[in-house]
N, CA, C and O of each residue as an XYZ file, in Angstrom:
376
protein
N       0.841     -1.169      0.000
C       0.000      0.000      0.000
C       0.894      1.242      0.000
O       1.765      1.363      0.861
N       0.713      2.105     -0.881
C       1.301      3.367     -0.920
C       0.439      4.205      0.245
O      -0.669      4.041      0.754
N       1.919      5.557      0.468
C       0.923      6.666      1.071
C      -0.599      7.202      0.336
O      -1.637      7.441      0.953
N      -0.401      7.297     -1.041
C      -1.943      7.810     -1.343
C      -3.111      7.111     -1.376
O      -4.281      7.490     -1.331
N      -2.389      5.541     -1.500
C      -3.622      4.754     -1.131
C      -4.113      4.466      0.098
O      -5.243      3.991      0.207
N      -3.353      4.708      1.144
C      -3.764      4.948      2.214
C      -4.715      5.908      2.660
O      -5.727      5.730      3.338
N      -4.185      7.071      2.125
C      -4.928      8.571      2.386
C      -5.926      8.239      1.550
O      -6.607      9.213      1.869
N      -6.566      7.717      0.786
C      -7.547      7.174     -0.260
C      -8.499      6.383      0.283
O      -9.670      6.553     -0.057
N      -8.110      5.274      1.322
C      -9.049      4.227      2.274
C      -9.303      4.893      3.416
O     -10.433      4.661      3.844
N      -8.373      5.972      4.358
C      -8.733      6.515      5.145
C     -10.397      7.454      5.278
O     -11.322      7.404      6.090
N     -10.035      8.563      3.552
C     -11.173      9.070      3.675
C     -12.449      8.202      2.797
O     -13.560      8.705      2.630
N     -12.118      6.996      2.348
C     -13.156      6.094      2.266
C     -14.586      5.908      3.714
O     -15.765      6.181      3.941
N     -13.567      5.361      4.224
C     -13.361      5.294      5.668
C     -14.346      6.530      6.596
O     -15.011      6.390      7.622
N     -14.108      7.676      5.779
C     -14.183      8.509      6.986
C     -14.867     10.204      5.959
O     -14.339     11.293      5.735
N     -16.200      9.619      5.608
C     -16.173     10.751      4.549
C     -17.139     12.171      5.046
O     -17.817     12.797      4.231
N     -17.062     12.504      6.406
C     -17.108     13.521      6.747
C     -15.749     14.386      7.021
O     -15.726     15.590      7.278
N     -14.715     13.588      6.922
C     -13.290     14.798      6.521
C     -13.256     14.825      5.236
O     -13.779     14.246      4.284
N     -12.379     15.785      5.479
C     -12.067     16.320      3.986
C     -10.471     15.397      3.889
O      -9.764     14.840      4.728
N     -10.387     15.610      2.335
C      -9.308     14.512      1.502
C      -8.093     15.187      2.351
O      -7.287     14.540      3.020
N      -8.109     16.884      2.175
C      -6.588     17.867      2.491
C      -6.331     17.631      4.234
O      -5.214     17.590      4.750
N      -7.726     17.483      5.023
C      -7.112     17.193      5.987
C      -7.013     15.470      6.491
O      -6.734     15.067      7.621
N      -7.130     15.168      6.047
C      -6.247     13.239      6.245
C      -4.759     13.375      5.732
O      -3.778     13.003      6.376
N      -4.726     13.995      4.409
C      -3.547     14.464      3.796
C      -2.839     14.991      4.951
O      -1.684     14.675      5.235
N      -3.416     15.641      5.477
C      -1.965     16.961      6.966
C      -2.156     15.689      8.062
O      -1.069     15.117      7.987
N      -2.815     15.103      8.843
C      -2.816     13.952      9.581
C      -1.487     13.214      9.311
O      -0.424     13.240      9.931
N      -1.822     12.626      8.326
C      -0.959     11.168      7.911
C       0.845     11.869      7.426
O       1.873     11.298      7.791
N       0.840     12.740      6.851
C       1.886     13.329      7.020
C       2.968     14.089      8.156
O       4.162     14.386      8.190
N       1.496     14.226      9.250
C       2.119     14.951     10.635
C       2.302     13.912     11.083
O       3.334     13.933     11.752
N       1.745     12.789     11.073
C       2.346     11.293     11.909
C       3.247     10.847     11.619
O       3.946     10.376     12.516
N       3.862     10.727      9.748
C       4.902     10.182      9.387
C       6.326     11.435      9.623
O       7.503     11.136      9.827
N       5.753     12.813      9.516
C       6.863     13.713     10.556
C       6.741     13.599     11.502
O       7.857     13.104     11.660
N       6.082     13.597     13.087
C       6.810     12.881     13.900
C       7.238     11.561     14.223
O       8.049     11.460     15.144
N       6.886     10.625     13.697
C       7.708      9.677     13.590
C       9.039      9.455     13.347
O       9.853      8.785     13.982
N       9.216     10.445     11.823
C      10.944     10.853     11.523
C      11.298     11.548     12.077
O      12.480     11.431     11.754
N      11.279     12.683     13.095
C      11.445     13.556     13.723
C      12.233     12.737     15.054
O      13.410     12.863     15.392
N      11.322     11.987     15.589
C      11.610     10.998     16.642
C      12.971     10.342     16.711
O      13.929     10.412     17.480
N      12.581      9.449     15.231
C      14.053      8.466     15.028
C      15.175      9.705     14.702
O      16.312      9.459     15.106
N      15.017     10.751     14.150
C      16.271     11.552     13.572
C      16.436     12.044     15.771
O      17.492     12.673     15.844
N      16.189     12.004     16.344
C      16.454     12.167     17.960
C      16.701     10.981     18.881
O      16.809     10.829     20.098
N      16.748     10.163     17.751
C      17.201      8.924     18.330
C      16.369      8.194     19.748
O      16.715      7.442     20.659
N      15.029      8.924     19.322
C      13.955      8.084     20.156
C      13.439      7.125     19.444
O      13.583      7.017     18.226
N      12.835      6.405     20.129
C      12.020      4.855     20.020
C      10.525      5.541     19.679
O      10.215      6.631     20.160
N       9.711      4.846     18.873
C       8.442      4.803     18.567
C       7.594      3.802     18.449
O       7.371      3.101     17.463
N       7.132      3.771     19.504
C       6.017      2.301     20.307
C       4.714      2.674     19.450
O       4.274      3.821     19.525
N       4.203      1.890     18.784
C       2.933      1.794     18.466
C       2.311      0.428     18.905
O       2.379     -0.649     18.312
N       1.819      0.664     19.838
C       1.338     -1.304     20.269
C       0.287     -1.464     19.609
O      -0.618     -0.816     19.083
N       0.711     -2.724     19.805
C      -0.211     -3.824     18.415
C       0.304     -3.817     17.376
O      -0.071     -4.672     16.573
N       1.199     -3.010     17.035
C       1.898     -2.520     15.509
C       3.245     -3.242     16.218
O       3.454     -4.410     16.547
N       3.925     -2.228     16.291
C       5.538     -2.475     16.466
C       6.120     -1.133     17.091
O       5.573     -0.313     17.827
N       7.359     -1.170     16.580
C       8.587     -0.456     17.066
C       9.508      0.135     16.267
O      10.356     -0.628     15.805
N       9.607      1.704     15.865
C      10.475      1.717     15.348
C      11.627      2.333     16.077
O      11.261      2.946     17.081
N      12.997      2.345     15.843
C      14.082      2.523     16.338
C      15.164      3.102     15.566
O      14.790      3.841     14.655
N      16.507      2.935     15.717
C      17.719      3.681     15.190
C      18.804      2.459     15.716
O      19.083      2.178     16.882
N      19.231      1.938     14.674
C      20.673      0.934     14.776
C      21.498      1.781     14.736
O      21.224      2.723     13.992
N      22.861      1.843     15.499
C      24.027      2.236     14.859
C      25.037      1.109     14.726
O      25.394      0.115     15.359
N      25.322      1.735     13.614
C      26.555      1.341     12.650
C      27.630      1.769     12.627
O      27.833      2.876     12.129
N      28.834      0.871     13.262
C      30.371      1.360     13.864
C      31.036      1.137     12.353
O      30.835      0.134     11.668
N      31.871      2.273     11.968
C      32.897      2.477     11.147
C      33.535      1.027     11.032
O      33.768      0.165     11.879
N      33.728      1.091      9.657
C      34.275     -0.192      9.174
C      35.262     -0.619      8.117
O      34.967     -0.082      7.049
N      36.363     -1.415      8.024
C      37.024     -1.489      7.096
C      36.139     -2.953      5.793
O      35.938     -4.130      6.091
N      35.832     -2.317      4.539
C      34.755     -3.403      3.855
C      35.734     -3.557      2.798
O      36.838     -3.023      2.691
N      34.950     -4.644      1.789
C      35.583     -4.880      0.401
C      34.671     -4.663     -0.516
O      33.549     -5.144     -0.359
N      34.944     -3.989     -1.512
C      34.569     -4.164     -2.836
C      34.494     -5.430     -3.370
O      35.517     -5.851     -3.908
N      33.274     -6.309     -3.339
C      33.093     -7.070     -4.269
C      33.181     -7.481     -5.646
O      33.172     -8.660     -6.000
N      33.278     -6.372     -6.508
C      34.119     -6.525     -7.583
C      35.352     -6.253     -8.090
O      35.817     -6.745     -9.118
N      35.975     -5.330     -7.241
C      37.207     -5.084     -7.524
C      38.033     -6.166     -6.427
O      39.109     -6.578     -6.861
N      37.630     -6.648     -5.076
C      38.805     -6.647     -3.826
C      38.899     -5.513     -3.177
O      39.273     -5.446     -2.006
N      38.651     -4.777     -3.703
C      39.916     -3.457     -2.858
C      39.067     -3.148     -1.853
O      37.840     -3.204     -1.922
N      39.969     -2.693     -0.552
C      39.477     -2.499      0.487
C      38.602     -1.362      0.811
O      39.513     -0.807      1.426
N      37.636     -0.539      0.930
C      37.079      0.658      1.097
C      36.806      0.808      2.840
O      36.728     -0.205      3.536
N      36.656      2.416      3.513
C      36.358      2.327      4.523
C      34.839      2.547      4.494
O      34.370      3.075      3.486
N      33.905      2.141      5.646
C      32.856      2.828      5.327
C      32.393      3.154      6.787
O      32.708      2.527      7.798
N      31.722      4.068      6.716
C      31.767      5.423      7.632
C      30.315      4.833      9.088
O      29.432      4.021      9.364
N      30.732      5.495      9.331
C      29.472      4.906     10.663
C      27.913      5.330     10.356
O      27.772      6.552     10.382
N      27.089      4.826     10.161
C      25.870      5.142     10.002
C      25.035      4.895     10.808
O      25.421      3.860     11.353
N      23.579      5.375     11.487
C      22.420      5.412     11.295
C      21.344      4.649     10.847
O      20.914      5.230      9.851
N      20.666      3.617     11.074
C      19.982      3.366     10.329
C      18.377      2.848     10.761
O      18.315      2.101     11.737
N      17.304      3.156     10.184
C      16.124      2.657     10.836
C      15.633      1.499     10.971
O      15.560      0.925      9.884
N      15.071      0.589     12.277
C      14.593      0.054     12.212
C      13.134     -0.647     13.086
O      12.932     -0.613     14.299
N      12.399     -1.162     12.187
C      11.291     -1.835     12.521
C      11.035     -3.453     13.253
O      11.290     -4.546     12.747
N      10.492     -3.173     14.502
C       9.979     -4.529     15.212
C       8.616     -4.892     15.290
O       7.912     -4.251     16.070
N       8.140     -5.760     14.656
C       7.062     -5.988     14.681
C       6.303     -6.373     15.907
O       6.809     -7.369     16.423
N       5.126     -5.865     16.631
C       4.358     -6.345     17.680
C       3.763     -7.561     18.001
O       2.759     -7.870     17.359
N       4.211     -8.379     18.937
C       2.920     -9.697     18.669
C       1.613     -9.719     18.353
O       1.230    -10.672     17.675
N       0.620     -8.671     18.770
C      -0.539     -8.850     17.804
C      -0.695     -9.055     16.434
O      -1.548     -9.731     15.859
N       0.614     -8.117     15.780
C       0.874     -7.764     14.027
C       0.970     -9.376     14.187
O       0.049    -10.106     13.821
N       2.465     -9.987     14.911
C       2.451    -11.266     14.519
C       1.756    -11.890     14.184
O       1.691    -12.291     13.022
N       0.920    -12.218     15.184
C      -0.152    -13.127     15.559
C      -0.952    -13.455     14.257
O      -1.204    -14.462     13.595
N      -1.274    -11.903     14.203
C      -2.567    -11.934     13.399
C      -2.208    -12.188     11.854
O      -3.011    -12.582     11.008
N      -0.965    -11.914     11.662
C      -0.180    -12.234     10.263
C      -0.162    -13.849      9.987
O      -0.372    -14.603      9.038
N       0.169    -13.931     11.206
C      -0.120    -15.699     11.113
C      -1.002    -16.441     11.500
O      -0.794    -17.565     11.956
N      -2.323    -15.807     11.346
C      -3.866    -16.536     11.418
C      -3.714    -17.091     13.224
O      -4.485    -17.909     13.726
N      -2.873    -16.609     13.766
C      -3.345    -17.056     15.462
C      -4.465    -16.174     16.482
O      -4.893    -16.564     17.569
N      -4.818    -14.774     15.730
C      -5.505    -14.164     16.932
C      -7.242    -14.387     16.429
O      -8.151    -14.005     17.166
C-alpha cells in the first residue's frame, strides 16, 4: 500500500473529513515519527511495532568486484519490530 492509497481508504473510511485534511494527519504522523528516530527516540505503536535507530560502527569493507578495500563510515539506520498482535494476526493465530 502506498501513502496515497492509504490517504484514499482513510477518507473512504471517513467521509465527513475532507481529503486535504487526512492528507496533513498522515503526514504529521509520518513527521513525527521521523522527527523521533532523527532524535534517536524509540516509537512504540502497540499492536503494531517499534520503530528505532541501529548504529553502525565504522568499518574497514571490500569491494566485491574489484577486492579493494574501502572504509565505510558509521551510520544510522532505521529500524522496525514488529508487535505480537501484528504477529499473531499475520499468522492466522488471533
Amino acid at each position: 500500500m502506498t501513502k496515497s492509497q492509504l490517504i484514499q481508504r482513510l477518507a473512504d473510511q471517513n467521509p465527513h473529513l475532507y481529503l486535504r485534511d487526512i492528507e496533513r494527519i498522515v503526514d504529521a504522523i509520518f513527521e513525527r515519527i521521523t522527527q523521533a528516530l532523527v532524535e534517536d527516540d524509540r516509537v512504540e505503536l502497540r499492536g503494531f511495532g517499534a520503530f528505532s535507530v541501529k548504529h553502525r560502527d565504522a568499518r574497514t569493507g571490500r569491494n566485491p568486484r574489484t577486492g579493494e578495500t574501502v572504509e565505510v563510515e558509521a551510520k544510522r539506520l532505521p529500524f522496525f519490530k514488529t508487535g505480537k498482535a501484528l504477529r499473531e494476526r499475520l499468522n492466522g493465530e488471533a
